[in-house]
FIMARDO-217351 format. One record per atom (N, C-alpha, C): residue in one letter; x, y negated, z negated. Coordinates in Angstrom, 2 decimals. Each point is the difference from the previous one (the first is absolute). Example, Ala and Ser with C-alpha at 12.3 -4.5 7.8 and 13.67 -1.06 7.14 Angstrom:
2
(A; (13.19; 5.69; -7.80))
(A; (-0.89; -1.19; 0.00))
(A; (0.90; -1.20; 0.00))
(S; (-0.35; -1.05; 0.72))
(S; (0.82; -1.19; -0.06))
(S; (-0.77; -1.09; -0.73))
***
This chain:
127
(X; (41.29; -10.28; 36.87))
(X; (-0.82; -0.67; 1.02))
(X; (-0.73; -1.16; -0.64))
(X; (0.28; -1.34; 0.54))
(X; (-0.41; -0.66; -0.61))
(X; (-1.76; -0.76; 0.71))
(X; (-1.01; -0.29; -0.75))
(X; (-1.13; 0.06; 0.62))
(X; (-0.59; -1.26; -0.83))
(X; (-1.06; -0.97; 0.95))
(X; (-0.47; -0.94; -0.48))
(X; (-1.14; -0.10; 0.70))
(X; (-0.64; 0.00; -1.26))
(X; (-1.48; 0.15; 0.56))
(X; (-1.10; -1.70; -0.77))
(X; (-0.24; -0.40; 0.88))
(X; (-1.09; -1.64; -0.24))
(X; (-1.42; 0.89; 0.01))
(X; (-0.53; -1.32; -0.82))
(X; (-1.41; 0.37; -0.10))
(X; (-0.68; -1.50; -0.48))
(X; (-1.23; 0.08; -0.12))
(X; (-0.72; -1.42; -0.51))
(X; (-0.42; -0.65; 1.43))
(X; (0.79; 0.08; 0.68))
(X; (-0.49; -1.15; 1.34))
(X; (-1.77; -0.02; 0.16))
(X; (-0.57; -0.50; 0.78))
(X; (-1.58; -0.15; 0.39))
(X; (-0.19; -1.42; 0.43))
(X; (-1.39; -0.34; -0.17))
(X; (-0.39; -0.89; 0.84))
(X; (-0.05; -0.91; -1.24))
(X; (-0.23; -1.34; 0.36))
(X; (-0.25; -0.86; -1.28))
(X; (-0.71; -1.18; 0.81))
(X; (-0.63; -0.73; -0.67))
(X; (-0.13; -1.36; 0.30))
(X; (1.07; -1.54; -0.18))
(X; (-0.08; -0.81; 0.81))
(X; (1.26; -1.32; -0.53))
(X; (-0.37; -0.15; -1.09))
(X; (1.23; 0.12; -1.01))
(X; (-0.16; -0.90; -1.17))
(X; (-0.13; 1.06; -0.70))
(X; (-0.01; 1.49; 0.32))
(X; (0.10; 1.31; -0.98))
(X; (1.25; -0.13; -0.26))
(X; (0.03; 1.76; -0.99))
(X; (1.16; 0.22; 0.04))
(X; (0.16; 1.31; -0.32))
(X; (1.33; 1.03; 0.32))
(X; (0.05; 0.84; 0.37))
(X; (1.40; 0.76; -0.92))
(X; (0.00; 0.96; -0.51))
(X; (1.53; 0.54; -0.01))
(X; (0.14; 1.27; 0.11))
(X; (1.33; 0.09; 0.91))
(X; (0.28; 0.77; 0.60))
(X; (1.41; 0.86; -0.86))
(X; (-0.16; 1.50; 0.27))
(X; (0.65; 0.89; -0.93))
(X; (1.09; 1.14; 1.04))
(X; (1.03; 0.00; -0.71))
(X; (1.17; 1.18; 0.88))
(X; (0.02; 0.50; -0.88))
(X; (-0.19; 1.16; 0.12))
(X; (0.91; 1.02; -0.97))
(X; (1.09; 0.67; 0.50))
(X; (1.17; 0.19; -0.33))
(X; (1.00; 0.58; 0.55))
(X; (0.60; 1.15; -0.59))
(X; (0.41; 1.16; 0.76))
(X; (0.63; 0.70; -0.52))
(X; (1.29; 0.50; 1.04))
(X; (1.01; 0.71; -0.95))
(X; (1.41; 0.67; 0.67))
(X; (1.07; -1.23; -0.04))
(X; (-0.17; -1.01; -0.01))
(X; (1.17; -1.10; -0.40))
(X; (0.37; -0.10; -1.25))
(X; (1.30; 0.27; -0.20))
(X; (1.21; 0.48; -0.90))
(X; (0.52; -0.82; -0.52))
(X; (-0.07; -1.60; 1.11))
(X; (1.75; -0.66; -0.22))
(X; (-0.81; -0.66; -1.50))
(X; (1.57; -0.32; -0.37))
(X; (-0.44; -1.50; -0.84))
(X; (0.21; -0.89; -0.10))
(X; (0.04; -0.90; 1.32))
(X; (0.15; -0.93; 0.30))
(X; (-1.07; 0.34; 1.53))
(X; (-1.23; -1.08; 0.02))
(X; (-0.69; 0.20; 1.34))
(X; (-0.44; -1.58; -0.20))
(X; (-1.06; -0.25; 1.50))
(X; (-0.24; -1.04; 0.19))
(X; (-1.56; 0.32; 0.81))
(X; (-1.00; -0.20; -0.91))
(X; (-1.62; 0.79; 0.49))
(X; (-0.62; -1.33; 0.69))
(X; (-0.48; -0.04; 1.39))
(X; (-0.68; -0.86; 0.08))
(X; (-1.16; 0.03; 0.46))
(X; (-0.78; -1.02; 0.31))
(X; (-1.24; 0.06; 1.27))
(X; (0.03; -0.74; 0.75))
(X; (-0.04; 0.32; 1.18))
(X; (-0.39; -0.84; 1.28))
(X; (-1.37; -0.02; 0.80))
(X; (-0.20; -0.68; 0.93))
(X; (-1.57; 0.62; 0.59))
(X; (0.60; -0.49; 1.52))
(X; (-1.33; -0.07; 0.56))
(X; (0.58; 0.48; 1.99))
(X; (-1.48; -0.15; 0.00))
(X; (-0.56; -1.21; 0.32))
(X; (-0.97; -0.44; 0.74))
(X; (-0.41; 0.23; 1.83))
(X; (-0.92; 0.47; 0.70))
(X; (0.32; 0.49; 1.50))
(X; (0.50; -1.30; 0.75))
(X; (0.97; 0.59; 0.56))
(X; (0.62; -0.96; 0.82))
(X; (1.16; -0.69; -0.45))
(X; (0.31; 0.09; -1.17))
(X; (0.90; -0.59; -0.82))
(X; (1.33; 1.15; -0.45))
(X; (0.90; -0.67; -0.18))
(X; (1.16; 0.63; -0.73))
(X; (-0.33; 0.53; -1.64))
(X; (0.74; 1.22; -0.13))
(X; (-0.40; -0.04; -1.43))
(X; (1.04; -0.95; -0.71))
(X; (-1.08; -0.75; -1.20))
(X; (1.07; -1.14; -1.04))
(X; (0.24; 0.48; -1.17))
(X; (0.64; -0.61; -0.77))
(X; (0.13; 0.72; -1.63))
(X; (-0.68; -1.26; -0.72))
(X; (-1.02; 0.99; -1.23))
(X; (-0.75; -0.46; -0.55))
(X; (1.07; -0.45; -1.28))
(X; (0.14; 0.85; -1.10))
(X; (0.42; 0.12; -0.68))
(X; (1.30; 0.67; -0.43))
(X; (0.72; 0.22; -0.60))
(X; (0.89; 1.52; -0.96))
(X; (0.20; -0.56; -1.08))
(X; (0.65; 1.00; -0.60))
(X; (0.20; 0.50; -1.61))
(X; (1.21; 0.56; -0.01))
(X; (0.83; 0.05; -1.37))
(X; (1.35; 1.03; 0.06))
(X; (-0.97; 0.64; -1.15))
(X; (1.53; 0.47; -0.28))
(X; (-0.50; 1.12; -1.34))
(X; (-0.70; -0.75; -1.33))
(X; (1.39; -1.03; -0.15))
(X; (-0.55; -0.41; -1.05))
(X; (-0.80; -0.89; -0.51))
(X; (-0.47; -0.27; 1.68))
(X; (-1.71; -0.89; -0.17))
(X; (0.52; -1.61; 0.66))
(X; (0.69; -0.15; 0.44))
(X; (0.31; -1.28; 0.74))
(X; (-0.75; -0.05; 1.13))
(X; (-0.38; -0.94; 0.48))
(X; (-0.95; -0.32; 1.05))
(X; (0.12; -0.55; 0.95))
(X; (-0.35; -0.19; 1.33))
(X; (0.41; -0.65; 1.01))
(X; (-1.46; 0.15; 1.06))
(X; (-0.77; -1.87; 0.47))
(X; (-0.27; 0.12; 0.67))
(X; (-0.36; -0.67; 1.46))
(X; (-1.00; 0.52; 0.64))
(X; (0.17; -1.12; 1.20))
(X; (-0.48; -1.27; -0.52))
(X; (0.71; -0.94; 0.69))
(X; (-0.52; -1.80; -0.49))
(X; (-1.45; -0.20; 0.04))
(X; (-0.54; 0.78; 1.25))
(X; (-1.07; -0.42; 0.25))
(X; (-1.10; 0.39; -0.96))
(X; (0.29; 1.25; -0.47))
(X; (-1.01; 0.88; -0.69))
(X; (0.01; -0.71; -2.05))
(X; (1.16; -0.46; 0.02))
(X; (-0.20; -0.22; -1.73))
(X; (-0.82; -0.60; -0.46))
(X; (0.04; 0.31; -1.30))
(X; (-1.28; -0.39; -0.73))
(X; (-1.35; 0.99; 0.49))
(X; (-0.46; 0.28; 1.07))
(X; (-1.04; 0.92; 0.08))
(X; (0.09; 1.83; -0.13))
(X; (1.50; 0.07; 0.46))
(X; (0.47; 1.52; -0.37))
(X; (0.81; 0.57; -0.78))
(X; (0.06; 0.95; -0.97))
(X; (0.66; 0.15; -0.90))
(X; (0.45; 1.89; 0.39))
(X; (1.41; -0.04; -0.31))
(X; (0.52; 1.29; -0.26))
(X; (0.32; 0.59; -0.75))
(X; (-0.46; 1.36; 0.01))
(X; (0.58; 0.30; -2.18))
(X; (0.38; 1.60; 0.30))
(X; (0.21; 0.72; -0.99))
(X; (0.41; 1.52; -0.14))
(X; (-0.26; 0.21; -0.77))
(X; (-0.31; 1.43; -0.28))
(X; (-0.24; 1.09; -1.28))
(X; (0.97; 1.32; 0.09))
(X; (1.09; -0.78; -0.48))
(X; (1.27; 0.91; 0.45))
(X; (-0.40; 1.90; -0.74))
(X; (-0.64; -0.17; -1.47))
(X; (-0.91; 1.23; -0.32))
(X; (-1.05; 1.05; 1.14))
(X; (-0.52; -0.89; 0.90))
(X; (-0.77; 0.42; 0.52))
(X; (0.47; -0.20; 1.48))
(X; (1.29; -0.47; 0.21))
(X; (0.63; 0.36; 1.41))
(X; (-1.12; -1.22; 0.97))
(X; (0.24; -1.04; -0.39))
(X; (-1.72; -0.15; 0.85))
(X; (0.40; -1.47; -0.14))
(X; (-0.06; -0.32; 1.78))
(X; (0.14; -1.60; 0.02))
(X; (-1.01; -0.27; 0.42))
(X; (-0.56; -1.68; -0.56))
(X; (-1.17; -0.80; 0.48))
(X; (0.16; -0.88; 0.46))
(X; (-1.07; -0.46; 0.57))
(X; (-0.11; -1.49; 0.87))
(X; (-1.43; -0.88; -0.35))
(X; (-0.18; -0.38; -0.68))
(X; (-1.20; -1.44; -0.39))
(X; (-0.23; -0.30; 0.83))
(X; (-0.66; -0.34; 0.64))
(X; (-0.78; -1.45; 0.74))
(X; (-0.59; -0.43; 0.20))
(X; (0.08; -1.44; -0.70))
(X; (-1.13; -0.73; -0.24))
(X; (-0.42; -1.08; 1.22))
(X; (-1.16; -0.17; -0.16))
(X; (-0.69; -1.79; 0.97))
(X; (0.52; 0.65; 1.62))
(X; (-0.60; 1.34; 0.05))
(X; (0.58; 0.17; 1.56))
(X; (-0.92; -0.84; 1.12))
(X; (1.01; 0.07; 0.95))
(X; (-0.66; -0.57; 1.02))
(X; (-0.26; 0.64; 1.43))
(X; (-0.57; -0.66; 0.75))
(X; (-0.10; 1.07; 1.64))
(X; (1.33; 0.54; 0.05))
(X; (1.21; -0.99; 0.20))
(X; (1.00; -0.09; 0.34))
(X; (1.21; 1.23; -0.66))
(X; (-0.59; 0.78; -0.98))
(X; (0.42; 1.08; -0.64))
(X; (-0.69; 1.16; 0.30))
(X; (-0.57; -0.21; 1.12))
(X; (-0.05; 0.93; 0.37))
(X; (0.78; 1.41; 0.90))
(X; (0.38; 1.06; -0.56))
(X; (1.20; 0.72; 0.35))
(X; (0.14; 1.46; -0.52))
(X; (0.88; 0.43; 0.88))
(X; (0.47; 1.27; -0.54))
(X; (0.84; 0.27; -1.06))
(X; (-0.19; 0.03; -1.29))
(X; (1.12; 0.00; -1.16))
(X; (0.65; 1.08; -0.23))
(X; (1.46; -0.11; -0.11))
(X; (0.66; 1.01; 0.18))
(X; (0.95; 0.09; -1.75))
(X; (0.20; 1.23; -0.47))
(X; (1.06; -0.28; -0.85))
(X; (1.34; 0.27; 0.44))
(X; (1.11; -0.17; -0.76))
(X; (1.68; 0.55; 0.48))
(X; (0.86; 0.11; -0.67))
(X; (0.82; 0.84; -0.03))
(X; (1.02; -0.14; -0.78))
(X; (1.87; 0.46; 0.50))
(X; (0.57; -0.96; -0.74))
(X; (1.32; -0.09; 0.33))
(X; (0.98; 0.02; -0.81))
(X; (1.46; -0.04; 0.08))
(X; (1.06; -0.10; -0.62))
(X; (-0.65; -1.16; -0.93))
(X; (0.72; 0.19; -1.28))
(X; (0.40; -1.59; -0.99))
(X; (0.57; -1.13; 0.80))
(X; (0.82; -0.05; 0.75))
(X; (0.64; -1.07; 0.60))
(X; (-0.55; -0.66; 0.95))
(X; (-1.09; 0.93; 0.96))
(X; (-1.04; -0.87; 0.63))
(X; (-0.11; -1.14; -0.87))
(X; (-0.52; -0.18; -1.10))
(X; (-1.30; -0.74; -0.98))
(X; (1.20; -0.80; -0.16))
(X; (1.48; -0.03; -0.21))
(X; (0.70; -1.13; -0.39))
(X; (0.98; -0.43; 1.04))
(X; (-0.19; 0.85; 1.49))
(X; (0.54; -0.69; 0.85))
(X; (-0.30; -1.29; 0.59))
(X; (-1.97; -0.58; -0.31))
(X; (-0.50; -0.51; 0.32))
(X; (-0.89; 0.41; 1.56))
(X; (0.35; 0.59; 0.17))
(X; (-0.88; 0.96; 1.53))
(X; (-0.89; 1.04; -0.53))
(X; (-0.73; -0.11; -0.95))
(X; (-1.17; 0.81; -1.09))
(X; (-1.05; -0.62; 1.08))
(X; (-0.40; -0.52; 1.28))
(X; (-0.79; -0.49; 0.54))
(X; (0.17; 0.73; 1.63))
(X; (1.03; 0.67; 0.04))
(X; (0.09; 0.39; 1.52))
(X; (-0.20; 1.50; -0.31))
(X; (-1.22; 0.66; 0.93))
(X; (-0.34; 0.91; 0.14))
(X; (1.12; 1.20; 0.07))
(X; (0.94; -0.35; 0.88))
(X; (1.29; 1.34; 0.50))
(X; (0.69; -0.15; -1.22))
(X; (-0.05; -0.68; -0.80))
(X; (0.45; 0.71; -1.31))
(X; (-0.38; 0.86; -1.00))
(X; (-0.92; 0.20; 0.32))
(X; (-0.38; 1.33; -0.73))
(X; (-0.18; 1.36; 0.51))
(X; (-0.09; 0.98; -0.85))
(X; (0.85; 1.38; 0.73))
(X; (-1.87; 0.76; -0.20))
(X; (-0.77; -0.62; -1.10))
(X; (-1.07; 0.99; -0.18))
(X; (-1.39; -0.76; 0.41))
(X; (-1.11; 0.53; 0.39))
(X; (-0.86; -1.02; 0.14))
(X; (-1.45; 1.31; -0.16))
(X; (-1.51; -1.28; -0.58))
(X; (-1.06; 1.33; -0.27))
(X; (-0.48; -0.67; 1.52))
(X; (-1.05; 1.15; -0.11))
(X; (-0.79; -0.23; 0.93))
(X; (-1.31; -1.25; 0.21))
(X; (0.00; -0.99; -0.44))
(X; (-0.88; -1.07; -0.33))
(X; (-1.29; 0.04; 0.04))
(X; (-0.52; -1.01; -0.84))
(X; (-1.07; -0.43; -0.62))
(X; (-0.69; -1.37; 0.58))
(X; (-1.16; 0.29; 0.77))
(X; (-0.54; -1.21; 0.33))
(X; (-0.69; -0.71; -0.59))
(X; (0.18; -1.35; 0.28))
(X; (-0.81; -1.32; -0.74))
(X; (-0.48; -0.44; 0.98))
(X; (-1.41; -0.43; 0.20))
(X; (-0.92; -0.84; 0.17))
(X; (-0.54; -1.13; -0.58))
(X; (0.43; -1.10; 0.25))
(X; (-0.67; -1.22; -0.66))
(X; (-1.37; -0.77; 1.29))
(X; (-0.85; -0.22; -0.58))
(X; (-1.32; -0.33; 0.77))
(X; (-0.08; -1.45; -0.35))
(X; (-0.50; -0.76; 0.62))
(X; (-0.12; -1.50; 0.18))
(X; (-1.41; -0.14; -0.63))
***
């Protein structure tokens, strides 16, 4: 059973910054594709970030330079940085995880590709 659990989210002020933690357990493969997305109300959920195994990165255009994705493959445990937030990040952060081939099909950004998802972590950014 595979299980992903976020944590870190809270409130912040613009121009904080925040990082956010999955820990995962029951995923086997070796080859996956871990990401984060968030789902602001009213909005579609987008993809923030992912990661493969062996640490390659992929993210949204909009977000680079202020967000960073990393792993502690020891500690089963993906993160999310983020820095210089703004109102506009404000959201429900979600983690996920998928096949390896997601991450190199180039669709590491569309939600229905992934098979696992935690229960999310909210961010608040304050003006």
């Amino acid at each position: 059973q595979v299980q992903l659990v976020e944590s870190g989210g809270g409130s912040v002020q613009s121009g904080g910054s925040l990082r956010l933690s999955c820990a995962a357990s029951g995923y086997t493969s070796s080859s996956y594709c871990m990401g984060w997305f968030r789902q602001a109300p009213g909005k579609e959920r987008e993809g923030v970030a992912a990661i493969d195994r062996a640490g390659s990165r992929r993210y949204a255009d909009s977000l680079k330079g202020r967000f960073t994705i990393s792993q502690d493959n020891a500690k089963n445990t993906l993160y999310l940085q983020m820095n210089s937030l703004k109102p506009e990040d404000t959201a429900m952060y979600y983690c996920a995880a998928a096949g390896g081939s997601t991450y190199y099909s180039g669709s590491w950004g569309l939600p229905s590709q992934y098979q696992y998802w935690g229960q999310g972590t909210q961010v608040t950014v304050s003006s």
